[in-house]
Backbone as JSON Lines, residues from 0, in Angstrom:
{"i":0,"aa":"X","n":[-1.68,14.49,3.7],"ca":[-2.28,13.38,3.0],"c":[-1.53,12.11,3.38]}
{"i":1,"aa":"X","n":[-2.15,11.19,3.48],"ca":[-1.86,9.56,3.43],"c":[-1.84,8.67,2.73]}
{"i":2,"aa":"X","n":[-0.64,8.02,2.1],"ca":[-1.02,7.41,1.24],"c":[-0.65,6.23,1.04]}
{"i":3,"aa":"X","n":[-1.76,5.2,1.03],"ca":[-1.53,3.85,1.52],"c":[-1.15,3.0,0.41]}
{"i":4,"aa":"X","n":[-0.04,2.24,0.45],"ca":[0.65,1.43,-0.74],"c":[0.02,0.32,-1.05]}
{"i":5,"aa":"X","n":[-0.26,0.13,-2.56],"ca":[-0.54,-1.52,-2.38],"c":[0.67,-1.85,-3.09]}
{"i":6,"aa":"X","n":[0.43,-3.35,-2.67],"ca":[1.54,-4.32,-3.46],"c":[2.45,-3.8,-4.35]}
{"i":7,"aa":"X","n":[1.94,-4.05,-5.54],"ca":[2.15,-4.12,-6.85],"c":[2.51,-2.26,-7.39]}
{"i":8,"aa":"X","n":[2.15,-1.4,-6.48],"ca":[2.71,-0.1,-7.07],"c":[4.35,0.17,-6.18]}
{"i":9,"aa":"X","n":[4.2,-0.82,-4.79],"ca":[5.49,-0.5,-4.39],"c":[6.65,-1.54,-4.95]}
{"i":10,"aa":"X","n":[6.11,-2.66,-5.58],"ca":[7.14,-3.25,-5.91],"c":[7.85,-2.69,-7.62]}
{"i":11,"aa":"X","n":[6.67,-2.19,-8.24],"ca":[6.81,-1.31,-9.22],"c":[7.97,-0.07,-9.0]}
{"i":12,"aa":"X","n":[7.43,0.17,-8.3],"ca":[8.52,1.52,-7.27],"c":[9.92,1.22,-7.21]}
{"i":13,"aa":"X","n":[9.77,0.11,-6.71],"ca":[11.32,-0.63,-6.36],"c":[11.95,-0.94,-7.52]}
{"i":14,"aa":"X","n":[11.1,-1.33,-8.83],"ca":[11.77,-1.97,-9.56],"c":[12.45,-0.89,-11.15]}
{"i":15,"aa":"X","n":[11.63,0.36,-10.47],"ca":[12.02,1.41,-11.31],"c":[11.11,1.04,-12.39]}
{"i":16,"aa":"X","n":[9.79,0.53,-12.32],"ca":[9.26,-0.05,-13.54],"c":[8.68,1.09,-14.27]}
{"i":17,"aa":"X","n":[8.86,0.87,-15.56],"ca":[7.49,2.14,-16.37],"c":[6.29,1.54,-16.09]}
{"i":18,"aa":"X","n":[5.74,0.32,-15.29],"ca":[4.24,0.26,-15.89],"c":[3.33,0.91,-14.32]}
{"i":19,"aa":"X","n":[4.54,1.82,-13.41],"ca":[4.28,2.76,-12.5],"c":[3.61,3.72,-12.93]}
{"i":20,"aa":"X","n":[2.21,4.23,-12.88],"ca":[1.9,5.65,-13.61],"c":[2.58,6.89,-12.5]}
{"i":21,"aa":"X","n":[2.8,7.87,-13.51],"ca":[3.2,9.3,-13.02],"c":[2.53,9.62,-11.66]}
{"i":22,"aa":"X","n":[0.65,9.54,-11.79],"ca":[0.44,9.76,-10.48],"c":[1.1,9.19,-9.19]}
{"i":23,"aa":"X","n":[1.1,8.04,-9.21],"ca":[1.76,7.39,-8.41],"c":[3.1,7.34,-7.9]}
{"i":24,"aa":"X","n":[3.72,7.56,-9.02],"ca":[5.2,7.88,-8.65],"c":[5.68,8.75,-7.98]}
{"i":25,"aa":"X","n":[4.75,9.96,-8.18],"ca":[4.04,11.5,-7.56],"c":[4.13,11.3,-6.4]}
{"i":26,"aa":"X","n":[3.08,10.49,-5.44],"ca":[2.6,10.53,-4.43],"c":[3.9,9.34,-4.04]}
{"i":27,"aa":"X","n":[4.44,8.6,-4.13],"ca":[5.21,7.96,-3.35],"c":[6.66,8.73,-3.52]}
{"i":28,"aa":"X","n":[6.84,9.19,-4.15],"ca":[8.26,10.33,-4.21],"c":[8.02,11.56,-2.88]}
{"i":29,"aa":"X","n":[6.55,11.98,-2.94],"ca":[6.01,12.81,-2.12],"c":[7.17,13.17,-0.29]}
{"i":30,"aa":"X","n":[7.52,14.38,-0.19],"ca":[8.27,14.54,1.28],"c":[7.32,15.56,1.66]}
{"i":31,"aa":"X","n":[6.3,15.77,1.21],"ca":[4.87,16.38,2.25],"c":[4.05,15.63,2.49]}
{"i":32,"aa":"X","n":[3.76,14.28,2.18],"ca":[3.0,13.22,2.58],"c":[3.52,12.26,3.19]}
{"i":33,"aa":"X","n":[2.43,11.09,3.61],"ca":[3.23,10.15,4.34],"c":[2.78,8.97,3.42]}
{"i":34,"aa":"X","n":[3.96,8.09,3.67],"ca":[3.72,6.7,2.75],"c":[3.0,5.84,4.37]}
{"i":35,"aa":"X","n":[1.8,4.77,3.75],"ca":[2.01,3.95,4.98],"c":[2.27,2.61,4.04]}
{"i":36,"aa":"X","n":[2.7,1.76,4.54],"ca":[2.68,0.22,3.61],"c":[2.1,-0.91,4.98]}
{"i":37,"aa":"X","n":[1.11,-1.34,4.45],"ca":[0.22,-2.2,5.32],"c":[0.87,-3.43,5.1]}
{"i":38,"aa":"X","n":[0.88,-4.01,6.61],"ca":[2.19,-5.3,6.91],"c":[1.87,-6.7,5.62]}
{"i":39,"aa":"X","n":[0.72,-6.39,5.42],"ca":[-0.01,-7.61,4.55],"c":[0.99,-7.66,2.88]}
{"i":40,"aa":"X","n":[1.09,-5.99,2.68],"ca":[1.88,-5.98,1.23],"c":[3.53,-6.98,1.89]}
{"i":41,"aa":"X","n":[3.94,-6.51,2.68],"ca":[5.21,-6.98,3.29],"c":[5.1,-8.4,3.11]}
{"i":42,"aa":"X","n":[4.0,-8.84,3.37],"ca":[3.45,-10.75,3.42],"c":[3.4,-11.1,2.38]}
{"i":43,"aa":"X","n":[3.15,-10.45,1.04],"ca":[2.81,-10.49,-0.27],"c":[3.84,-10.73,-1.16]}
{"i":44,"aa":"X","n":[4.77,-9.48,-0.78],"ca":[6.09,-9.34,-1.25],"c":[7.34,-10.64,-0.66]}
{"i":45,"aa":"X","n":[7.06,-10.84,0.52],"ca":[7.82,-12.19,0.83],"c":[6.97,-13.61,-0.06]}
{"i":46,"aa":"X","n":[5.95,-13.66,-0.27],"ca":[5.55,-14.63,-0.38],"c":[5.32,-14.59,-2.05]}
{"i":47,"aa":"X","n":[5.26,-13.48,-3.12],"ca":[5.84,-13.69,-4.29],"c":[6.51,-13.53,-4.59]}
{"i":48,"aa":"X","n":[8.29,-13.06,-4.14],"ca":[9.73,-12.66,-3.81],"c":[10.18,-14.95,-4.46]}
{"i":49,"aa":"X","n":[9.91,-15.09,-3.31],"ca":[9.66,-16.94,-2.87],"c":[9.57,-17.62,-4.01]}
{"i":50,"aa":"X","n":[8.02,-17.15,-4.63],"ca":[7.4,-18.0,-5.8],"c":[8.13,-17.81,-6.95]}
{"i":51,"aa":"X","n":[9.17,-16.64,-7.21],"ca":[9.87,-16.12,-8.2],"c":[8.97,-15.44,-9.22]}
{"i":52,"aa":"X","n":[8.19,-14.97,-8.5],"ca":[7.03,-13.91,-9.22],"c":[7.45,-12.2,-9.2]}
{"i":53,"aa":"X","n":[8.37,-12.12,-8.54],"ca":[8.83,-10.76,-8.65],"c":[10.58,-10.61,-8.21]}
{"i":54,"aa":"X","n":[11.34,-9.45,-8.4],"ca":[12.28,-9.39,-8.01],"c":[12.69,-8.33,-6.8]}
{"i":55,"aa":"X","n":[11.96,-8.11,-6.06],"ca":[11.93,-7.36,-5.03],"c":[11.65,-8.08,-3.87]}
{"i":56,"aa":"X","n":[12.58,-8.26,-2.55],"ca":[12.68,-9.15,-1.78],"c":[12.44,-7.95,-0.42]}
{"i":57,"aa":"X","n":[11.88,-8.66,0.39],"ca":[11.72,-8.33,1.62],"c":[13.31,-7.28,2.47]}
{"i":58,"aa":"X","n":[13.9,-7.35,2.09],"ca":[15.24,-6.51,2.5],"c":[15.4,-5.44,1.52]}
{"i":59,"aa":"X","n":[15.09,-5.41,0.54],"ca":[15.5,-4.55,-0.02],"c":[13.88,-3.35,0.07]}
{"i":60,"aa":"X","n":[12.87,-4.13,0.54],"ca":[11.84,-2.89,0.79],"c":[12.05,-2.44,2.6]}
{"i":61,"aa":"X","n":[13.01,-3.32,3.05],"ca":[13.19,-2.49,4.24],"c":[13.85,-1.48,4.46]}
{"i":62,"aa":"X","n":[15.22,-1.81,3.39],"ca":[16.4,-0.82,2.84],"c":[15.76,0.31,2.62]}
{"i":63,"aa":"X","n":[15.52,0.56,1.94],"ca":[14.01,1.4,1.79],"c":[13.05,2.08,2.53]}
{"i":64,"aa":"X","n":[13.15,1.99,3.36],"ca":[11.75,2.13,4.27],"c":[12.81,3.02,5.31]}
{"i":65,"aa":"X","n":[14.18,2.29,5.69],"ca":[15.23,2.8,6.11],"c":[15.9,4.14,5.95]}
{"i":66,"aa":"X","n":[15.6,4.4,4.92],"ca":[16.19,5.56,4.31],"c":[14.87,6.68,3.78]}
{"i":67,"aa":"X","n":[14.08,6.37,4.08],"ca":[12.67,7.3,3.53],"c":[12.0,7.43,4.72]}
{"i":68,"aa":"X","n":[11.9,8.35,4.82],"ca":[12.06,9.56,6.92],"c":[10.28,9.74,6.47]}
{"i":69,"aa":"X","n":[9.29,9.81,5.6],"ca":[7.76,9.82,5.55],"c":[7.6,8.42,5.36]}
{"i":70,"aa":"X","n":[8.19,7.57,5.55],"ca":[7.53,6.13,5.12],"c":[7.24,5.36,6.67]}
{"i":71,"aa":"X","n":[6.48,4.66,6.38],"ca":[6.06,3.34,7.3],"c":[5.28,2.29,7.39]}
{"i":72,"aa":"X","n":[5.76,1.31,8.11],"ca":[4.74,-0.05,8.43],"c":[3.42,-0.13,9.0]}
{"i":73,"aa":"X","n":[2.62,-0.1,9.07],"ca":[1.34,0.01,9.42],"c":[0.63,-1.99,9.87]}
{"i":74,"aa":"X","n":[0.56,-1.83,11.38],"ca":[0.45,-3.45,11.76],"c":[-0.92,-3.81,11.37]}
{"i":75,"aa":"X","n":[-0.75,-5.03,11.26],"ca":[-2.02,-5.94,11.43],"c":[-2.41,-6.46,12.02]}
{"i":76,"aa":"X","n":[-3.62,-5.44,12.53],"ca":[-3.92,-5.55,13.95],"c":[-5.5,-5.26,14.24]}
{"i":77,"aa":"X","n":[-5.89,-6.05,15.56],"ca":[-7.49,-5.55,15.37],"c":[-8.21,-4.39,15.18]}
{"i":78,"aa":"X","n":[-7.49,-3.33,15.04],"ca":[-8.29,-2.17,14.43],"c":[-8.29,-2.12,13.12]}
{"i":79,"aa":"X","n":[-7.41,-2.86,12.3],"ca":[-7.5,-3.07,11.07],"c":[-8.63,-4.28,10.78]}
{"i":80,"aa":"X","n":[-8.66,-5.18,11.36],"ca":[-9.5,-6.35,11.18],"c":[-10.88,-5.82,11.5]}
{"i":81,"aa":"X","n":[-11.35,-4.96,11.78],"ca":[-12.58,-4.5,12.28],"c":[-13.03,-3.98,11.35]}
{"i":82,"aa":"X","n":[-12.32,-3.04,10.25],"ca":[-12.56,-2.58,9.19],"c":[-12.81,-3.31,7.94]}
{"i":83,"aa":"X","n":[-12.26,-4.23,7.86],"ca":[-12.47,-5.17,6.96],"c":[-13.29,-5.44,5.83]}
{"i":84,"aa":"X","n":[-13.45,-4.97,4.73],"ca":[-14.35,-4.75,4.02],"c":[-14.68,-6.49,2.83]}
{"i":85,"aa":"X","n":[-15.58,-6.91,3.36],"ca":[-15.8,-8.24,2.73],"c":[-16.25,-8.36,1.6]}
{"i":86,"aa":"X","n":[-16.34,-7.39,1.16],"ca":[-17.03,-7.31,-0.76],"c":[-15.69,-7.65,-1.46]}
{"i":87,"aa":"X","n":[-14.34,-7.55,-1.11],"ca":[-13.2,-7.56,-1.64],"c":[-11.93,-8.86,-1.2]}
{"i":88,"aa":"X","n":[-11.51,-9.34,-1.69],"ca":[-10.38,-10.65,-1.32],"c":[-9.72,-9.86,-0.7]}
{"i":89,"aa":"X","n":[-9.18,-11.11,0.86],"ca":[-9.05,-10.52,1.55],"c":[-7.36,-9.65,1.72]}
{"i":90,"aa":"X","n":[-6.43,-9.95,0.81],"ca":[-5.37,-9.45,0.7],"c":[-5.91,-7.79,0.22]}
{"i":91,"aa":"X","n":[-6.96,-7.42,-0.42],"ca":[-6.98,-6.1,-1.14],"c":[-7.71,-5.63,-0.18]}
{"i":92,"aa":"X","n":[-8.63,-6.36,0.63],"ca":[-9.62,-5.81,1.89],"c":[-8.69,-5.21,2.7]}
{"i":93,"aa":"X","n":[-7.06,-5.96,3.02],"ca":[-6.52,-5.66,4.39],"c":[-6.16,-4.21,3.92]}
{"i":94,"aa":"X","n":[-5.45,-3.79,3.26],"ca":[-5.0,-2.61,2.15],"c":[-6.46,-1.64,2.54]}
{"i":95,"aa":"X","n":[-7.22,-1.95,1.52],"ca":[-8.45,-0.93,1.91],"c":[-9.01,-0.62,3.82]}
{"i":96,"aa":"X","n":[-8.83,-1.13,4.37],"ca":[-8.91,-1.4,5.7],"c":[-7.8,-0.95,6.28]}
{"i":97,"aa":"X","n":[-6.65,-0.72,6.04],"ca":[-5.27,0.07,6.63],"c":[-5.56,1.33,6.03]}
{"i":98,"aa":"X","n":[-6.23,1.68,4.88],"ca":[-6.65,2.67,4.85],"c":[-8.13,3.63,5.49]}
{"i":99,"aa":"X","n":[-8.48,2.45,5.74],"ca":[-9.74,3.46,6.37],"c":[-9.81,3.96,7.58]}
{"i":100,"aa":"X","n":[-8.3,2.7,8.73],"ca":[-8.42,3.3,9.75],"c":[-7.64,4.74,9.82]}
{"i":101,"aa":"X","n":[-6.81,5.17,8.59],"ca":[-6.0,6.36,8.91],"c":[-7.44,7.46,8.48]}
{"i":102,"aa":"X","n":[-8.13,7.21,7.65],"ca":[-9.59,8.12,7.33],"c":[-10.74,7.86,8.52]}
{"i":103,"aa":"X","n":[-11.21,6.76,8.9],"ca":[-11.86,6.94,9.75],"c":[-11.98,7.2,11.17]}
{"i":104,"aa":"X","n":[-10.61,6.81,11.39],"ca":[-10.7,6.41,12.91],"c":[-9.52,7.8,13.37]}
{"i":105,"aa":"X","n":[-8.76,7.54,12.43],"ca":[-7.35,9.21,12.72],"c":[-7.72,10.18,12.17]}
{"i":106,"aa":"X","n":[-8.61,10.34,11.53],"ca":[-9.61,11.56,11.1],"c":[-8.51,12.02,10.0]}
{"i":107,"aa":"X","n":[-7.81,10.88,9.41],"ca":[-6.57,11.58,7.87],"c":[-7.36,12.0,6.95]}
{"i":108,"aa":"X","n":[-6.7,12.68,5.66],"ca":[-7.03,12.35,4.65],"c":[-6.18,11.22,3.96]}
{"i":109,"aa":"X","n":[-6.67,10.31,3.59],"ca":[-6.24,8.84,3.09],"c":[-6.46,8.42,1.79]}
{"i":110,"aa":"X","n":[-5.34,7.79,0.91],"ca":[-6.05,7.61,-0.36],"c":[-4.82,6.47,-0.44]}
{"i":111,"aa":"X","n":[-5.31,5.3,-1.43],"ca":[-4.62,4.12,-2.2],"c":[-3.99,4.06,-3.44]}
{"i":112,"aa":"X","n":[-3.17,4.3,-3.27],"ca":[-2.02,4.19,-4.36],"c":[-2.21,2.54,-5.0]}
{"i":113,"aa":"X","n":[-2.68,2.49,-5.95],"ca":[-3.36,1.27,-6.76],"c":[-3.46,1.25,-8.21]}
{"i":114,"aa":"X","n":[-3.17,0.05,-8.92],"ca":[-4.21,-0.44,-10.06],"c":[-4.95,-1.23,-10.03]}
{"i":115,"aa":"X","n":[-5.39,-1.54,-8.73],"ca":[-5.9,-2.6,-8.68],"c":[-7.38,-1.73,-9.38]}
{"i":116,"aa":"X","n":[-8.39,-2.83,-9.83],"ca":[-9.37,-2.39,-10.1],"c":[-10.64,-3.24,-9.6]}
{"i":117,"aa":"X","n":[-10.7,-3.58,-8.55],"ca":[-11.71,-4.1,-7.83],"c":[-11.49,-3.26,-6.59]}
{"i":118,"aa":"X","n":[-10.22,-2.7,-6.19],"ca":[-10.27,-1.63,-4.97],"c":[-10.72,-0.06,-5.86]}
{"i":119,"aa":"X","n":[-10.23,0.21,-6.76],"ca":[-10.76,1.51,-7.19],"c":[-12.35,1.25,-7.66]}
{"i":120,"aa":"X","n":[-12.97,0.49,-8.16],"ca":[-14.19,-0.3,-8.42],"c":[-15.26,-0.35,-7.0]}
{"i":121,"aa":"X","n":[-14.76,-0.05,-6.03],"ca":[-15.47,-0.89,-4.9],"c":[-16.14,0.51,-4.43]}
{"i":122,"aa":"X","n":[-15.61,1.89,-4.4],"ca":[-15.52,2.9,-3.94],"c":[-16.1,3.03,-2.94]}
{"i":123,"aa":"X","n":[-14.79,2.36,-1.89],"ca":[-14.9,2.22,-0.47],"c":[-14.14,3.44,0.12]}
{"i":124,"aa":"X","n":[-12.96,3.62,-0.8],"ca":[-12.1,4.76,-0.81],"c":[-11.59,5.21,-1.89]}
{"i":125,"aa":"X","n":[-10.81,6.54,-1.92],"ca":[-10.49,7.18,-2.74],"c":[-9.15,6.39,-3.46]}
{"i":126,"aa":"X","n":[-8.92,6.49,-4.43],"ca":[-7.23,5.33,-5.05],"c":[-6.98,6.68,-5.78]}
{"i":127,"aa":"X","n":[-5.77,6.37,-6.26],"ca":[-5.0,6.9,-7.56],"c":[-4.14,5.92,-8.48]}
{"i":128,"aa":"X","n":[-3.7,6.48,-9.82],"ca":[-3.5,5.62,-10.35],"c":[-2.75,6.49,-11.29]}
């Protein structure tokens, strides 16, 4: 299984938060799955790190990423941009779209680690929560 991070559950992650649900914590604790984190959350996390909207900074999710042997970066790149799903803003599109190329195109099974509720809403793909 694949399981693609958004934002807000990995910075949750990081921050040891309770408002992480169990599923989730599940699947990103997971050493039979793979984490991917799409470069866009990385853009997100620097750029509300900045605004002082969160306390999880770009080094410390690399620290991270460093030390967790199923985790990885996933680029943004035209096979992601092709996917692109325009019913959705485009920060939650890129996310849903890093996920579809590991389901559509790598023949994974793929699912979004989310609360968002316009990506679980859209049912473009499978989420958890």
């Amino acid at each position: 299984m694949i399981y693609v991070i958004d934002t807000h559950a990995l910075v949750w992650y990081l921050e040891g938060s309770k408002r992480l649900s169990a599923s989730a914590r599940a699947a990103m604790t997971s050493s039979e799955d793979d984490i991917i984190i799409p470069a866009i959350v990385l853009a997100e996390i620097v750029f509300l790190f900045g605004r002082k909207r969160i306390s999880v900074d770009l080094s410390t999710v690399m620290e991270h990423l460093s030390q967790t042997e199923n985790c990885a970066i996933y680029p943004l790149d035209e096979v992601v941009i092709e996917r692109l799903p325009i019913v959705l803003n485009i920060h939650d599109g890129l996310i849903v779209a890093t996920a579809l190329v590991f389901r559509d195109l790598l023949k994974k099974e793929a699912t979004i680690v989310t609360k968002d509720r316009e990506i679980s809403q859209s049912g473009i793909i499978e989420t958890i929560w």
